[in-house]
KETORVEX-480372 format. One line per field, with one value per residue (C-alpha): residue number from 0; residue in one letter; z, x, y. Coordinates in pm, 1 decimal, padded with zeros to 6 digits. Each point is the difference from the previous one (the first is absolute). Last residue first. Layout:
N
nr [NUM, ...]
rest [A, ...]
w [Z, ...]
u [X, ...]
v [Y, ...]
//
This chain:
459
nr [458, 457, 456, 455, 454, 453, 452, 451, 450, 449, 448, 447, 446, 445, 444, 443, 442, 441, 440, 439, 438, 437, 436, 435, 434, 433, 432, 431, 430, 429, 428, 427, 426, 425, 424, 423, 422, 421, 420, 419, 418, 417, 416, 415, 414, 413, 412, 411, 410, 409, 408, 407, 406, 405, 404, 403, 402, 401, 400, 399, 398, 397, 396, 395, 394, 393, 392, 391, 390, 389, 388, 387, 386, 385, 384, 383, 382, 381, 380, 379, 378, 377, 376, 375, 374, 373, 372, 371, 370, 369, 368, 367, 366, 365, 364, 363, 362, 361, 360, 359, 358, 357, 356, 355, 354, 353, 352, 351, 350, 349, 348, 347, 346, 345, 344, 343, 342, 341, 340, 339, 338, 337, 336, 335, 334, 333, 332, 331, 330, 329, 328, 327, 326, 325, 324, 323, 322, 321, 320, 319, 318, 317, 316, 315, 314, 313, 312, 311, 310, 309, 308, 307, 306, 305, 304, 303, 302, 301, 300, 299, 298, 297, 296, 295, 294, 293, 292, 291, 290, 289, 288, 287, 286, 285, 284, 283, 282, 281, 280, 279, 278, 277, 276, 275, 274, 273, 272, 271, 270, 269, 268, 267, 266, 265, 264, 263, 262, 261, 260, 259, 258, 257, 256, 255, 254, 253, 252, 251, 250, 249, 248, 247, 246, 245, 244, 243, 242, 241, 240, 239, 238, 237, 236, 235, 234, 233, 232, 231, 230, 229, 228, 227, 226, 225, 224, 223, 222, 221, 220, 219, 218, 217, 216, 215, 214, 213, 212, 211, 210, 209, 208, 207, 206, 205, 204, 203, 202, 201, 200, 199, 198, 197, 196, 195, 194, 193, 192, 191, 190, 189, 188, 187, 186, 185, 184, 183, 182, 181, 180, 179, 178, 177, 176, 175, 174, 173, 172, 171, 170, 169, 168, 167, 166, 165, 164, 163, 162, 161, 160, 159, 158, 157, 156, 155, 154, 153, 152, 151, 150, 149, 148, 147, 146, 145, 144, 143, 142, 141, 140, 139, 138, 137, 136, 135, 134, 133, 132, 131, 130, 129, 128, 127, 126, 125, 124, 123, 122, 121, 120, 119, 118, 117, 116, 115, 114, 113, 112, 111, 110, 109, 108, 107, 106, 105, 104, 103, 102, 101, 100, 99, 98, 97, 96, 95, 94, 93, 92, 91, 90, 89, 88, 87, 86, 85, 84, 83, 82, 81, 80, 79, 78, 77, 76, 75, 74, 73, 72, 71, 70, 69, 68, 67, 66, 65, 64, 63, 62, 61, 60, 59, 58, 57, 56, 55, 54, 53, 52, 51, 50, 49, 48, 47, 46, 45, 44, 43, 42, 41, 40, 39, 38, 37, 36, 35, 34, 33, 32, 31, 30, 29, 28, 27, 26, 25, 24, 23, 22, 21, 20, 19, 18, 17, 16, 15, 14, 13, 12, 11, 10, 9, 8, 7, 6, 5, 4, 3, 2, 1, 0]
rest [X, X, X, X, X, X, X, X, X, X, X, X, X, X, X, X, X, X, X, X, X, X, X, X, X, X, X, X, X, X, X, X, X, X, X, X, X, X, X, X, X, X, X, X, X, X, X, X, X, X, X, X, X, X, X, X, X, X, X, X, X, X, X, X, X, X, X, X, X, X, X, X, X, X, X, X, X, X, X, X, X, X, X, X, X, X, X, X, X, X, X, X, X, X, X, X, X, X, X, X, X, X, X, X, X, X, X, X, X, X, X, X, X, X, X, X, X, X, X, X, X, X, X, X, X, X, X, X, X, X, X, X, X, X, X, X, X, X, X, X, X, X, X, X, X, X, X, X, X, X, X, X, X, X, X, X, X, X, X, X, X, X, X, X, X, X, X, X, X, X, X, X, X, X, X, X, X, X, X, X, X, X, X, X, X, X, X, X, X, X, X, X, X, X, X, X, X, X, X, X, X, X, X, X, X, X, X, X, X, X, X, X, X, X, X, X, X, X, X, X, X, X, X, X, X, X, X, X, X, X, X, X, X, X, X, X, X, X, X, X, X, X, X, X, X, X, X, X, X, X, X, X, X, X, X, X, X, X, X, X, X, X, X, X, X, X, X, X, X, X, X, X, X, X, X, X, X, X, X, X, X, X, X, X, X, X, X, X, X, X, X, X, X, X, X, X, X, X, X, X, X, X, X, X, X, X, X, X, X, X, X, X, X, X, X, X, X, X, X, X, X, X, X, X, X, X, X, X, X, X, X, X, X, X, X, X, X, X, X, X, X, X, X, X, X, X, X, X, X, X, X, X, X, X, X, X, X, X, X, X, X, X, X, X, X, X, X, X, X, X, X, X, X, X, X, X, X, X, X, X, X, X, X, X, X, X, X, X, X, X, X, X, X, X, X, X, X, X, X, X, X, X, X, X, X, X, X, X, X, X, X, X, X, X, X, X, X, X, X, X, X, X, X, X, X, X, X, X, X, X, X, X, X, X, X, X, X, X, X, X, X, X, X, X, X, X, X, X, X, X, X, X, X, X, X, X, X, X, X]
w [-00325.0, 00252.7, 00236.2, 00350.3, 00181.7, -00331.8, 00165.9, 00381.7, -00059.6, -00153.9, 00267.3, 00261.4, -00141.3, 00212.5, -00097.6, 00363.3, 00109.9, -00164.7, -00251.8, -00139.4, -00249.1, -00127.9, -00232.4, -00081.9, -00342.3, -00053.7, -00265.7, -00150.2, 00135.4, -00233.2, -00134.9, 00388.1, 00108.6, -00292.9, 00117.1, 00347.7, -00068.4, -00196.8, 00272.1, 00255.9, -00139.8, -00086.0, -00146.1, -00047.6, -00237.4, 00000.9, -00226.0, -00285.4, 00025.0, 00029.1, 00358.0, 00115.9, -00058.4, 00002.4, 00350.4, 00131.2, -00196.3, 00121.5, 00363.0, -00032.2, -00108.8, 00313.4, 00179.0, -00231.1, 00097.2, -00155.0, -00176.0, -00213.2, 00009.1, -00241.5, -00024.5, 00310.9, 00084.4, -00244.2, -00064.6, 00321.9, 00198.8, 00169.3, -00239.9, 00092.3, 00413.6, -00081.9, -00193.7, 00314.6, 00230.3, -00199.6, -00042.5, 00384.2, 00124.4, 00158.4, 00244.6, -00057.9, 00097.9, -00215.8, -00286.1, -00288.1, -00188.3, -00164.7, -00205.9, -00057.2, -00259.5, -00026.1, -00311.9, -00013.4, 00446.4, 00120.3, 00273.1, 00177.6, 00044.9, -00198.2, 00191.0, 00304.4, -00102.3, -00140.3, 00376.2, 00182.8, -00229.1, 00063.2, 00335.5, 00011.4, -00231.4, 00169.0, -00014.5, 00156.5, 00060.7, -00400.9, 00051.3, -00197.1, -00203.3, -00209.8, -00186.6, -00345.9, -00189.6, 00223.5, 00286.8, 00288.5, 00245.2, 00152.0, 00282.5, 00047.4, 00203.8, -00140.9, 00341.4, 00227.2, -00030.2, 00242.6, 00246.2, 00097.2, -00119.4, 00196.1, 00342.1, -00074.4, -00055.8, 00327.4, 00206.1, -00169.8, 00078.7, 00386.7, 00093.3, 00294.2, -00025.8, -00126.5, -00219.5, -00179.6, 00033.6, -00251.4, -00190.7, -00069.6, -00069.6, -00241.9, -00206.0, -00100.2, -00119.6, -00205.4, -00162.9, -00153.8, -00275.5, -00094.8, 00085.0, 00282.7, 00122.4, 00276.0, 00053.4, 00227.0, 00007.8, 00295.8, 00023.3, 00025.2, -00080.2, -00322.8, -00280.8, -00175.7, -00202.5, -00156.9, -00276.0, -00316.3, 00112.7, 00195.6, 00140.9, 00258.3, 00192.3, 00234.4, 00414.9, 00211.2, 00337.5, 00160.7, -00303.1, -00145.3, -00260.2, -00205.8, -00029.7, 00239.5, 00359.2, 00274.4, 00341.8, 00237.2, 00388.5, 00189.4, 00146.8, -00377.5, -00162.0, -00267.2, -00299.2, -00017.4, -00168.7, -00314.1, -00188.5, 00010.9, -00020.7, -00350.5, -00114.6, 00112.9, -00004.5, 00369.8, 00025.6, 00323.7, 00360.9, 00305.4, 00360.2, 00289.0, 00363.3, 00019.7, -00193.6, -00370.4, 00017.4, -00176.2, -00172.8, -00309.6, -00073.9, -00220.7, -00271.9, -00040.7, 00010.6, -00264.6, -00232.0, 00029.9, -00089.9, -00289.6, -00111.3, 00015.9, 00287.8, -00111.5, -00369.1, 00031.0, 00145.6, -00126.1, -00115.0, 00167.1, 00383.2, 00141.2, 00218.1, 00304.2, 00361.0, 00344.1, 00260.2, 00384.8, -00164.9, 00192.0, -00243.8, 00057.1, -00013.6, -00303.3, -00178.1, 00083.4, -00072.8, -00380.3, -00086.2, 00118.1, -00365.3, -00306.0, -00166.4, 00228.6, 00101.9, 00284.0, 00025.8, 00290.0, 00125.7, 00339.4, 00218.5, 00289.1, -00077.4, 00328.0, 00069.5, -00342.2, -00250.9, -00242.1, 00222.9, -00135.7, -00380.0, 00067.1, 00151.3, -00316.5, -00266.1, 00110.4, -00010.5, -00264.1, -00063.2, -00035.7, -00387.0, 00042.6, 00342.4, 00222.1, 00240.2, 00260.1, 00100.5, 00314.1, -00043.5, -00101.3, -00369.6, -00020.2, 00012.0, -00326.5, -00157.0, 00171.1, -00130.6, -00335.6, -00003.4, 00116.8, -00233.4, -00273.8, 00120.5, 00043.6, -00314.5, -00133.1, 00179.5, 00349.8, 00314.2, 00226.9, 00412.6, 00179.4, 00298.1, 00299.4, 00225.8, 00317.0, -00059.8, 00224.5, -00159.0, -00318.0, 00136.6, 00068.7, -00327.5, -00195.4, 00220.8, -00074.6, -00329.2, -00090.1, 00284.7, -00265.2, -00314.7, 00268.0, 00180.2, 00276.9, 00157.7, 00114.0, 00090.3, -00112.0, 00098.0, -00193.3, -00101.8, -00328.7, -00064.1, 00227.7, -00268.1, 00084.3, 00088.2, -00132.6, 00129.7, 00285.7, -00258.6, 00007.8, 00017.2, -00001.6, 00123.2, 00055.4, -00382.1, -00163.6, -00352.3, 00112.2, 00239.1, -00269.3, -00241.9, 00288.0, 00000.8, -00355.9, -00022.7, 00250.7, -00287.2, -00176.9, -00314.9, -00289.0, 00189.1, 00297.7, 00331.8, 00130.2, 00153.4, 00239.9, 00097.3, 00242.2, -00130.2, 00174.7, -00317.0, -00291.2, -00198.2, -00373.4, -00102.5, 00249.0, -00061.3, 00310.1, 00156.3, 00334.3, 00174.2, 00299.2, 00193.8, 00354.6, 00141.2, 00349.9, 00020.1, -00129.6, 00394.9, -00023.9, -00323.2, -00227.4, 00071.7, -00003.9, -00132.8, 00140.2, -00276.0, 00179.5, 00270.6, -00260.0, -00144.4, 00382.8, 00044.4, -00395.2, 00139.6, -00159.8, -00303.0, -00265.6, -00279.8]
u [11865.6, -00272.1, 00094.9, -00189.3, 00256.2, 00176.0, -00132.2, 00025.9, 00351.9, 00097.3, -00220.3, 00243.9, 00300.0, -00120.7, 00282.0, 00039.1, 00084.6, 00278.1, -00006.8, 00006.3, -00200.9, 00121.9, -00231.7, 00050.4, -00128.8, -00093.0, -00252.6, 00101.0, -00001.7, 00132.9, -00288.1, -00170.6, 00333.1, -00016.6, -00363.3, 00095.1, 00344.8, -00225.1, -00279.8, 00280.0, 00160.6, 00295.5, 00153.8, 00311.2, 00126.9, 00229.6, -00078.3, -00038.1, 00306.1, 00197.2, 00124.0, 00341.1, 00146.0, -00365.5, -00037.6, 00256.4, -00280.7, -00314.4, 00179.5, 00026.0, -00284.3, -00135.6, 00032.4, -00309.9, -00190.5, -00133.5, 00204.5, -00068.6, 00247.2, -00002.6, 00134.7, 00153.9, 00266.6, 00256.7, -00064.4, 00119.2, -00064.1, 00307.0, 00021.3, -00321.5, 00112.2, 00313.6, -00218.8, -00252.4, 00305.8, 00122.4, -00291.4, -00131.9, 00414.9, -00171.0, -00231.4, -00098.3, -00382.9, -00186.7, 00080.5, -00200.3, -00266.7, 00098.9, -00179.0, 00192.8, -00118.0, 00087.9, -00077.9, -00025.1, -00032.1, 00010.8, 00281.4, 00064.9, 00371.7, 00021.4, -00323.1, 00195.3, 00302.0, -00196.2, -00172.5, 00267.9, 00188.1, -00293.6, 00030.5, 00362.1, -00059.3, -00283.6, -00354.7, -00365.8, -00327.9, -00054.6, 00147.7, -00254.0, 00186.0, -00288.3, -00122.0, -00116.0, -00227.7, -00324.5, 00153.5, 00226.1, 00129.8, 00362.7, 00046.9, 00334.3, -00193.5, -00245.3, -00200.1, 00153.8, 00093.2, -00118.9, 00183.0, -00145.1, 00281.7, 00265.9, -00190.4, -00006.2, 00354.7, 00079.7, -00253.1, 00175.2, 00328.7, -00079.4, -00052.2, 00243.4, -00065.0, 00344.5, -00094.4, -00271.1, 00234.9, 00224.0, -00282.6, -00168.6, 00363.8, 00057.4, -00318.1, 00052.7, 00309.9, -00076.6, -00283.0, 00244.8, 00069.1, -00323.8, -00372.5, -00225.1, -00135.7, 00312.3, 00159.6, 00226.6, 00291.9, 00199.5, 00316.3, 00185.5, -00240.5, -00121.3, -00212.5, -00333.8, -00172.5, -00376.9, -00216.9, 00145.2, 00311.4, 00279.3, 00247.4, 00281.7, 00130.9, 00258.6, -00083.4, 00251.6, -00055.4, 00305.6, 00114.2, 00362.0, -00058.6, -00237.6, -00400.8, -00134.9, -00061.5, 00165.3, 00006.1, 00036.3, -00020.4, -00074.0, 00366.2, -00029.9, 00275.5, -00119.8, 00209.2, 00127.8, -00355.0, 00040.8, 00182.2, -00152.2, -00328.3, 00096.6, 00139.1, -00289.1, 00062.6, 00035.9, -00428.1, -00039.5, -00126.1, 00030.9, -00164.6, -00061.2, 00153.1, 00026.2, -00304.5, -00015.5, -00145.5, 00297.2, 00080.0, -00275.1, 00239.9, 00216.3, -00270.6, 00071.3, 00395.9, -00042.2, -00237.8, 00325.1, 00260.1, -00248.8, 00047.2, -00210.2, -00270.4, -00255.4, 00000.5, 00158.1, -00305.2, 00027.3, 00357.6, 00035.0, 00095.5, -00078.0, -00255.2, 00098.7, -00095.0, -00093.1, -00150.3, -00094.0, -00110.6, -00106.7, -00283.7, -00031.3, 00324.3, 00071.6, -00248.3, 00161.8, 00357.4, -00157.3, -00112.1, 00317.7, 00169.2, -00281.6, -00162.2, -00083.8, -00152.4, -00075.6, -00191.5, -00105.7, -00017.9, -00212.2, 00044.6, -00194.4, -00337.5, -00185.9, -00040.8, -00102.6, 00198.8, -00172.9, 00142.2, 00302.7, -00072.2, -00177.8, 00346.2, 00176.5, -00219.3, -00013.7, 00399.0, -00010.0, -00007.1, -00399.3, 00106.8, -00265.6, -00040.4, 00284.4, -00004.3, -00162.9, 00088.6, -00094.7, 00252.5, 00064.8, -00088.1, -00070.0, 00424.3, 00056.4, -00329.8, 00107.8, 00386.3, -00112.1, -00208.3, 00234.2, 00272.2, -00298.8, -00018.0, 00390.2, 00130.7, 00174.9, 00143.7, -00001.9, -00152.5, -00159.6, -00061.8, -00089.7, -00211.9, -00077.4, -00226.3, -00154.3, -00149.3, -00015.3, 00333.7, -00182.7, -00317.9, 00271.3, 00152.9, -00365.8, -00113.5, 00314.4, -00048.7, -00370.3, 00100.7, 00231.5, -00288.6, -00216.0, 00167.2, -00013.8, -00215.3, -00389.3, -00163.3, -00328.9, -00374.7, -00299.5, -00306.6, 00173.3, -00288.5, 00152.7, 00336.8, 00309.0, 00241.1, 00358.1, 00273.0, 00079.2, 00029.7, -00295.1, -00016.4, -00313.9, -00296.7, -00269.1, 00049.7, -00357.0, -00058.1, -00180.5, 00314.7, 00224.0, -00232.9, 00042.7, 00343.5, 00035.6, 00150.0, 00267.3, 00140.0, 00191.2, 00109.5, 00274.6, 00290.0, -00109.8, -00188.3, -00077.3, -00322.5, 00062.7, -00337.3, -00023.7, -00191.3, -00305.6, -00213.1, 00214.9, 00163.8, 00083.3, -00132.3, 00088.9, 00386.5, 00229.3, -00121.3, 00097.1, -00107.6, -00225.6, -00019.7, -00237.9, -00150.6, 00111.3, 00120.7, -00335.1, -00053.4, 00302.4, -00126.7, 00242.6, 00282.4, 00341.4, 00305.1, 00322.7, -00039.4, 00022.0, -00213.6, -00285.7, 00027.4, -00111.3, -00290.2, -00130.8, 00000.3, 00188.8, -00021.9, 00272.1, -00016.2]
v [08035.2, 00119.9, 00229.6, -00006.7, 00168.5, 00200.2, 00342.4, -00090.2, -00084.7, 00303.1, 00242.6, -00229.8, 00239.0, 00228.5, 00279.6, 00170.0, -00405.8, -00064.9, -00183.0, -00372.0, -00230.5, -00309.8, -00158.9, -00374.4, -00136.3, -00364.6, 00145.4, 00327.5, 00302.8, 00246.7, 00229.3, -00034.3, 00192.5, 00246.6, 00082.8, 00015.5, 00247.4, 00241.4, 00012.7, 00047.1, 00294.3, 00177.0, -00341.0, -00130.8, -00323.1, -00296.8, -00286.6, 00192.4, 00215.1, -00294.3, -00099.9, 00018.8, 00304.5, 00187.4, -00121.7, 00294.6, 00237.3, -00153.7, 00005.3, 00370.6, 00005.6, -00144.0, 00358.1, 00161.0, -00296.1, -00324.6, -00256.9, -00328.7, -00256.9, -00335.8, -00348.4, 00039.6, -00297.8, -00003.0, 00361.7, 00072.0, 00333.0, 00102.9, 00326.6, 00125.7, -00027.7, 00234.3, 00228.2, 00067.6, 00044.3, 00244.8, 00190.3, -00023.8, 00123.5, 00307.6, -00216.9, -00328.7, 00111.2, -00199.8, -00263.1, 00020.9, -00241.2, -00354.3, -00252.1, -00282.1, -00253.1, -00412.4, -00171.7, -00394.3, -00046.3, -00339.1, 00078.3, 00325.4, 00061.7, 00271.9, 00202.1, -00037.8, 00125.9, 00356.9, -00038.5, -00021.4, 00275.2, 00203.0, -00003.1, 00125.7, 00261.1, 00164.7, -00112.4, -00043.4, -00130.1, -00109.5, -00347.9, -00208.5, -00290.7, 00000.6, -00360.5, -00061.7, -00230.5, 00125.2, 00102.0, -00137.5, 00286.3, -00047.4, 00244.2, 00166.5, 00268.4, 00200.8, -00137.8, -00240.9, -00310.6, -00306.1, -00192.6, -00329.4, -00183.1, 00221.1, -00054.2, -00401.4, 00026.6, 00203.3, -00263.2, -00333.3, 00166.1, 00010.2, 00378.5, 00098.9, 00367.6, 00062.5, -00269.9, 00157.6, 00320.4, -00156.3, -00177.2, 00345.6, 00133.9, -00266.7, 00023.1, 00342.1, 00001.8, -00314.8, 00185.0, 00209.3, -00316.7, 00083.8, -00106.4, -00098.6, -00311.3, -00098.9, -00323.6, -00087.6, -00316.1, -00049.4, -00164.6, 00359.8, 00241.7, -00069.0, 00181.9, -00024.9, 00240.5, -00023.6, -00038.1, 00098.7, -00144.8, 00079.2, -00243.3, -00113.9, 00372.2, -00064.2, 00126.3, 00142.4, 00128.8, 00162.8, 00141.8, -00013.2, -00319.9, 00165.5, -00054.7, 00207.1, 00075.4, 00247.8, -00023.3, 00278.9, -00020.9, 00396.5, 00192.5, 00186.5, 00159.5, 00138.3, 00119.3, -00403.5, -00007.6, 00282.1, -00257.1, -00311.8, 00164.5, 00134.5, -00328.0, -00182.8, -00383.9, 00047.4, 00093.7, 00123.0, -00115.1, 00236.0, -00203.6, 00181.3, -00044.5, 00387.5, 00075.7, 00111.9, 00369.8, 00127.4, -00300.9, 00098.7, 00271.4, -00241.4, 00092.5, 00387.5, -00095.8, -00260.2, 00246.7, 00243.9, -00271.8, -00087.5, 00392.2, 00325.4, -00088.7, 00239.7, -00125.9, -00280.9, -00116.8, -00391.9, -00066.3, -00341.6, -00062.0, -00339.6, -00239.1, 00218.0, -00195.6, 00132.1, -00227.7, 00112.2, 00262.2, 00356.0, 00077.1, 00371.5, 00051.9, -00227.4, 00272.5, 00283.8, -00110.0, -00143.7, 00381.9, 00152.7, 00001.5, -00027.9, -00198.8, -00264.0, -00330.3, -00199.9, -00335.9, -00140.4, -00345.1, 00001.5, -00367.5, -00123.1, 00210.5, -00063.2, 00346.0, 00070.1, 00130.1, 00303.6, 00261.5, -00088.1, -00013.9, 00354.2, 00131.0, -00165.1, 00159.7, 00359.7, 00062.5, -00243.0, -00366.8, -00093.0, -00141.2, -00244.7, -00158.4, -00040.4, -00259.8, -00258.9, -00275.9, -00265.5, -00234.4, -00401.6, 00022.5, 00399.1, 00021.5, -00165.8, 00187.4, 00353.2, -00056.8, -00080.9, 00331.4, 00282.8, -00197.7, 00100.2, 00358.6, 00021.4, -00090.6, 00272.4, 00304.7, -00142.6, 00011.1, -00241.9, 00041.1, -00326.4, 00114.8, -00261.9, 00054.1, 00070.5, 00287.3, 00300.7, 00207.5, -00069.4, 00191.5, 00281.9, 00021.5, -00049.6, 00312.9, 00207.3, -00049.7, 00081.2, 00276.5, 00102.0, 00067.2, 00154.8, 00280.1, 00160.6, -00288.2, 00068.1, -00294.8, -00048.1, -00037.5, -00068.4, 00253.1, 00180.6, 00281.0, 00261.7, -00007.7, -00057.9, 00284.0, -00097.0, 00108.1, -00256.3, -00269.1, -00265.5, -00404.1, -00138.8, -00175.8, -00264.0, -00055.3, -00135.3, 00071.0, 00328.3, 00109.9, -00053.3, 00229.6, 00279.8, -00010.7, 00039.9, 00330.6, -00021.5, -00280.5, 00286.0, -00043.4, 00076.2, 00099.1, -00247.8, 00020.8, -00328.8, -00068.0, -00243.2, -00198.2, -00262.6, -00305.7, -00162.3, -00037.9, 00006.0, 00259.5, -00058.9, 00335.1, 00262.0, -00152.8, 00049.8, -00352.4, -00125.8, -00313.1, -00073.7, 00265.1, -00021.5, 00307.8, 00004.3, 00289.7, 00196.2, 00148.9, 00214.3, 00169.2, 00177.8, -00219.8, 00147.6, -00164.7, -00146.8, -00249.8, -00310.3, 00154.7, 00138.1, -00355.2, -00125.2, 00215.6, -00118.6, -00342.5, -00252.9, -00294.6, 00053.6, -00245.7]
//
């Protein structure tokens, strides 16, 4: 984490200390949350449509910051006893101070972006790198305009390598972001139809992502998915002076890997002679593997290191986890959806073994924009009977996958419910033993209130 003195942020800032004799008041860390601070942080009380963290200053200051961040407008109150620097405004000099304390590190940033995919690739490429390197990386979903200056200002000065994740909703958010993070690796997992909603088409989403080579440096590194139709497309748009390779499994890329096997377990594919295994699930996994062992190798990782890295990856939550019950397992992946995703998820649910009855539970879509009905329907209808026993729906926009299922699937096999306590007690109805629950939303429906319910199930 960031260690300086309180006299030298004011610098990086351009602020104004209000007491000269307080510079050398020693940071170590930020926090923006009056109730996670620790002792030693500097507080930035954001100022949001919903809250303003001026008002806990004083609580800070009790649980131990030596000071704060202010904006010029606000008086603070007789009562607060430690000093601050006074910034115009809060929420950017957040930024601005993580751009500047990244312009001090010596370090390397690897950059990730993508519509699916990019938390877990995020991950793999931390536990490949974290066997020779000093790592650090996004934690949680920290990807924001608020996330990725804390995830900066969370590397130490001996951090060797920072892998952070960016994501968007909207056009301009990703340019801000990379700017702040000046990459010295950029790389696009894919384009989906995530944020359709604000973006309008998968050309559109493209165009928002490809602005993570803005900050890219000049003798950076862009890496994208060349099984992508989407990025295959929108690429020769740029014309970029930086190196590109691409990875994937066809013939064109640069670094081509085949896939070998899935099982309930794990993946494993091969890169030319070279055989890696990785325990997480789905075909997509394969994705996600390669570019870790692509920039493995960039970083001259031997293969035993990049394997070893894979193998001690671990998944993360509401994410294609497998959970083992009594009689029955959950195939949780209740973090999010859009079409794409849930096909991964609907193929990887088929090619589970050991399973007698096999039950989908799915919840709506978010933010696909004006074409949400249609794309809804068009998912229903690729749901196979021949591998979903069952598909229970929740959300007003998953009837229109009830309805496309209804072609498929009897009408009691494939049924929509207004509410979750409805949907449970049908669910627990139709779990039998050797059952596998597949259960997938976005996140706006917590779909994880499911699994919690038939957790500790009893057949």
């Amino acid at each position: 984490m960031i260690e300086r003195t309180l006299g030298h942020i004011c610098k990086m800032l351009g602020g104004e200390i209000s007491d000269p004799s307080s510079s050398d008041v020693i940071i170590r860390g930020v926090s923006i949350d009056s109730r996670t601070i620790q002792n030693g942080n500097l507080y930035i009380p954001i100022v949001g449509e919903k809250f303003d963290g001026r008002i806990f200053i004083e609580e800070c200051e009790k649980a131990g910051a030596p000071c704060f961040l202010i904006d010029k407008n606000f008086k603070v109150p007789k009562s607060v006893t430690i000093p601050y620097c006074i910034v115009d405004d809060t929420k950017k000099a957040l930024q601005d101070l993580a751009k500047a304390y990244r312009n001090e590190l010596d370090i390397t940033i690897i950059a990730l972006t993508g519509s699916n995919g990019k938390t877990t690739t995020k991950n793999l490429i931390h536990a490949v790198l974290s066997e020779k390197y000093r790592v650090e990386k996004t934690h949680g979903n920290l990807n924001n305009e608020i996330g990725v200056p804390r995830t900066i200002l969370s590397f130490s000065d001996d951090t060797e390598i920072g892998v952070v994740e960016m994501g968007t909703d909207d056009f301009g958010e990703i340019s801000l972001l990379t700017n702040i993070a000046r990459p010295d690796i950029a790389a696009i997992t894919n384009i989906g139809d995530a944020h359709l909603l604000k973006l309008k088409t998968r050309e559109g989403i493209a165009k928002a992502k490809f602005e993570i080579i803005e900050g890219l440096k000049e003798d950076g590194l862009f890496i994208y998915n060349g099984d992508d139709e989407i990025l295959k497309k929108v690429f020769p748009n740029y014309k970029l002076s930086q190196k590109v390779l691409t990875f994937g499994q066809n013939d064109d890329v640069d670094f081509k890997v085949k896939s070998l096997s899935l099982t309930n377990t794990y993946t494993r594919f091969i890169y030319k002679d070279e055989e890696y295994t990785v325990p997480l699930l789905g075909a997509h996994q394969v994705y996600n593997a390669a570019l870790a062992v692509l920039i493995g190798k960039i970083f001259k990782l031997s293969y035993k290191d990049i394997n070893n890295g894979l193998l001690k990856a671990s998944n993360t939550g509401n994410r294609n986890e497998l959970i083992q019950r009594n009689g029955f397992d959950i195939l949780n992946d209740a973090y999010k959806s859009n079409p794409q995703s849930l096909r991964e998820g609907l193929n990887l649910a088929g090619i589970l073994d050991g399973y007698m009855n096999k039950i989908a539970v799915l919840g709506d879509m978010l933010e696909l924009g004006e074409d949400e009905e249609k794309l809804h329907y068009e998912s229903g209808l690729e749901i196979d009977p021949k591998k979903i026993d069952y598909v229970l729906f929740y959300g007003p926009l998953s009837k229109q996958m009830h309805k496309a299922s209804l072609k498929n699937f009897s009408k009691n096999r494939s049924l929509h419910f207004e509410n979750k306590d409805d949907l449970i007690d049908k669910l627990k109805q139709i779990i039998t033993k050797s059952s596998l629950v597949f259960v997938k939303g976005s996140r706006g429906l917590h779909m994880e209130e499911i699994i919690e319910a038939i957790y500790n199930f009893r057949i």
